[in-house]
N, C-alpha and C positions, 0 to 999 in steps of 0.2 A: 750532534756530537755530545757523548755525555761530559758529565763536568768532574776534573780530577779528583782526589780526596782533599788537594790543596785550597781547591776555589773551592770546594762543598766548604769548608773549615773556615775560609776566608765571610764568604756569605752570613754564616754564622755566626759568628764575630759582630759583623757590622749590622748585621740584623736586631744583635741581643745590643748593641751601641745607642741603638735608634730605640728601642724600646725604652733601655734604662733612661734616656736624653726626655724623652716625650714623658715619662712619669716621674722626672727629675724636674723638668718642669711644670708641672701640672700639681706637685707636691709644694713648690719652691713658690710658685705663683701668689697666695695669700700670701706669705712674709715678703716677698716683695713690693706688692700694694702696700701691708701695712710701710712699709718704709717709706715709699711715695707719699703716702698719705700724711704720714709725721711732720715732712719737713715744707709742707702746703699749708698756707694762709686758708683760716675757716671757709671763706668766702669760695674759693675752688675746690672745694671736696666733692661736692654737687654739681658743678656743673657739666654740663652736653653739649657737643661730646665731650670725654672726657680728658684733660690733660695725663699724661704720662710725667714729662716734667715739668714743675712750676718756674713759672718767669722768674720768682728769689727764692732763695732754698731760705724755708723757713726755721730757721735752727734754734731758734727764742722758745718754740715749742718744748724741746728736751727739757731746758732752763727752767720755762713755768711750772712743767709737770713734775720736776725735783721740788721744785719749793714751795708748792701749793699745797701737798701733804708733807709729814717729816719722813720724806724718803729715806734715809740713811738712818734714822732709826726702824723703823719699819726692817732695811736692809739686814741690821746689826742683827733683828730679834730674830729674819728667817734662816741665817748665815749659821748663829746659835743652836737652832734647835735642829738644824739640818744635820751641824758638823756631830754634835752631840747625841743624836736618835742614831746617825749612820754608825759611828764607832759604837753604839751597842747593838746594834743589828750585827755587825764586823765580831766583835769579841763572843756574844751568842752562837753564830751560825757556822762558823767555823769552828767553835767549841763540839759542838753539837753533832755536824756535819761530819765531823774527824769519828766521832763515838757511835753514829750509826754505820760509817763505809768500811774504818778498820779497826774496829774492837769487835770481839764475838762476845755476848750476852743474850742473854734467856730472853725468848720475847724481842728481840732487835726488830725483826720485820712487821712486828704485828704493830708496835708501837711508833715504827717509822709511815706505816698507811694509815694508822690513827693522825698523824699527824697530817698528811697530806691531807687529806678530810675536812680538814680545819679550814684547807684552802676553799670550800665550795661553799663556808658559810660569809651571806653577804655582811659584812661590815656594819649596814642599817641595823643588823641581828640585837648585836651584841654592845651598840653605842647606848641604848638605855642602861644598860644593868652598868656598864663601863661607868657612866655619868653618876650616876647613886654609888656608885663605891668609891669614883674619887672624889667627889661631896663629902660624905663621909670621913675623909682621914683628910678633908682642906686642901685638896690639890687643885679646884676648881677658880681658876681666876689668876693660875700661875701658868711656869710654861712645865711642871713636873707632868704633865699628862701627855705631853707633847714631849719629851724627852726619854724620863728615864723607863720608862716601858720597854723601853729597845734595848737596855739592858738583863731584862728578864723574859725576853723573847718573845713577847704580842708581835703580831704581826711578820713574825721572821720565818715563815712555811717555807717560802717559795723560797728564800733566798739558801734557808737549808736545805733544802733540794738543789740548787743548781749549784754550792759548795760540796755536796755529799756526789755528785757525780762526776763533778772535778778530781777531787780523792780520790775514786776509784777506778781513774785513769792512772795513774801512779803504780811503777812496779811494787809489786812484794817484797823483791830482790834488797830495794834500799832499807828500807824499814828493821827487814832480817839483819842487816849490815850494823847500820847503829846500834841495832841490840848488841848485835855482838861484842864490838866497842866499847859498850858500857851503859849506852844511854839510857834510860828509864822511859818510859811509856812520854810523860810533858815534855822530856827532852827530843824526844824522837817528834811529837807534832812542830813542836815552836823551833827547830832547828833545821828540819828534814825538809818537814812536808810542806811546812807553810810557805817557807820560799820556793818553793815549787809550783804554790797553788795562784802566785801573782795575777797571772791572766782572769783568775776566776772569781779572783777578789776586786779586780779595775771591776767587772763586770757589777760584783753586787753593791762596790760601793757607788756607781753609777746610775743605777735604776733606784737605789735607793733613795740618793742625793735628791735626784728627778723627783720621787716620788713625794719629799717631803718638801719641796722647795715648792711645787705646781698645789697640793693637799688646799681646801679652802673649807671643809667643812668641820674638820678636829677644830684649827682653830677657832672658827665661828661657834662652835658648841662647848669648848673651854675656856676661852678667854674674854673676858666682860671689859677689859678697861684697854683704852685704843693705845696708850703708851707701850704695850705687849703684841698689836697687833704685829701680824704678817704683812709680806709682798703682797699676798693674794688678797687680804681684808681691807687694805689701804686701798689698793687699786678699785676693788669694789665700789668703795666707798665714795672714791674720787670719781668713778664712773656716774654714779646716784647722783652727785653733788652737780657733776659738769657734764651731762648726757649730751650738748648739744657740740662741746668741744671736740668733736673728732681728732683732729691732728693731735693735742694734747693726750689722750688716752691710745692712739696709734706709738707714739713716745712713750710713754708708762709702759703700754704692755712690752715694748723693745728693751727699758730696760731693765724690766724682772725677767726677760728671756736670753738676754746679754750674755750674765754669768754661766747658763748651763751649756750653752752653745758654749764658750771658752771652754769650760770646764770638756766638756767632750772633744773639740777639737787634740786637745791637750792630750787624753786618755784611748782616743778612739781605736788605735793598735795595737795595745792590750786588751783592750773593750772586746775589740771582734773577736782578738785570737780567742778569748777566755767563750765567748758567745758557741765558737766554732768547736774547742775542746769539747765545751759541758755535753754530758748526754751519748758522749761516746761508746763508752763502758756502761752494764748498767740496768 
């Protein structure tokens, strides 16, 4: 007897259920060891077989690995250059992004694949020359190499790209409107568009956040003095120091990963929708 279009759809359903289930857990799997792991006395980390949960949840482990390094400065320095680099990748890419999708100028397309271009060069490239020039004008040993670049748009390709194709999901119609109105070209991005473009903005300020929060090599290559360190340098460090404490660095890494997990729970709604919009148009 064939099968209706009802149960074909149902099948289907519960088919893609079981999939997403089985690489939801298979994804989810290490963070929840490491969590197991954390709240385990050293002594059972090892052993066979192996426990799932420990006879006393060892919770002194969080405690030690906050005060064994200066966690919360460590916190304050990655919190700083995170909030700081993202609002000028934010204030750049959207600048930017608005001037490549709805402004007509000579050379727009040429200058906009020039820049994409930029994307295919690896990072390693360009970190020597980078290092000799901020040596040179004393930025080396501050967190100015780790900040304000974001303001003059290193590193902001991608993020103008998926801002520039957000914009040009955006009717015509409104734009034409404001002008009418009265608005002038700034008034019409900062009034029109950009509240329109929200989804697209959770999005880049998101990967951004991510990307400067998890980063361990800038830092390790500008910053010489540990009162400056990051989440990611401290952890290191404390790993070197205490390589045999498992549970203790199971803690640590939980919680430099804490905040982005919050931070994305919080955002995740506009996160997707902007994810889904971008690339529509384009």
């Amino acid at each position: 007897m064939p099968l209706t279009r009802k149960k074909k759809e149902t099948i289907n359903r519960v088919s893609a259920a079981v999939v997403l289930i089985i690489l939801a857990a298979a994804f989810g799997f290490p963070f929840f060891w490491m969590i197991i792991t954390s709240i385990k006395p050293t002594e059972e980390v090892f052993i066979y077989p192996p426990k799932i949960i420990p006879k006393v949840l060892h919770m002194v482990n969080y405690v030690e690995a906050a005060t064994m390094i200066p966690y919360f400065r460590y916190l304050w320095n990655t919190v700083y250059i995170a909030i700081v680099w993202t609002s000028g990748i934010i204030f750049c890419s959207t600048l930017t992004a608005y001037g490549f999708s709805r402004l007509k100028w000579k050379g727009r397309d040429i200058f906009f694949y020039i820049m994409l271009a930029t994307m295919m060069v690896p990072f390693q490239v360009i970190l020597i020359p980078l290092f000799v020039m901020y040596s040179k004008i004393h930025w080396v040993g501050t967190f100015k190499p780790l900040t304000w670049p974001g303001f003059l748009g290193f590193s902001g390709a991608f993020y103008i790209f998926l801002m520039r194709q957000f914009f040009m999901t955006l009717p015509k119609d409104l734009e034409d409107a404001a002008k009418i109105d009265g608005c002038n070209e700034f008034q019409v991005f900062l009034r029109i568009m950009l509240p329109l473009v929200k989804p697209g903005l959770a999005a880049v300020v998101l990967f951004c956040f991510v990307a400067v929060w998890n980063d361990f090599l800038e830092p390790l290559v500008y910053i010489n003095s540990q009162d400056k360190y990051t989440l990611a340098l401290g952890i290191y460090n404390f790993a070197a120091a205490r390589f045999s404490s498992w549970p203790r660095l199971m803690a640590s890494a939980i919680q430099i990963s804490l905040p982005v997990i919050i931070v994305f729970f919080f955002v995740q709604k506009t996160f997707i929708q902007g994810i889904t919009l971008t690339g529509i148009k384009g």
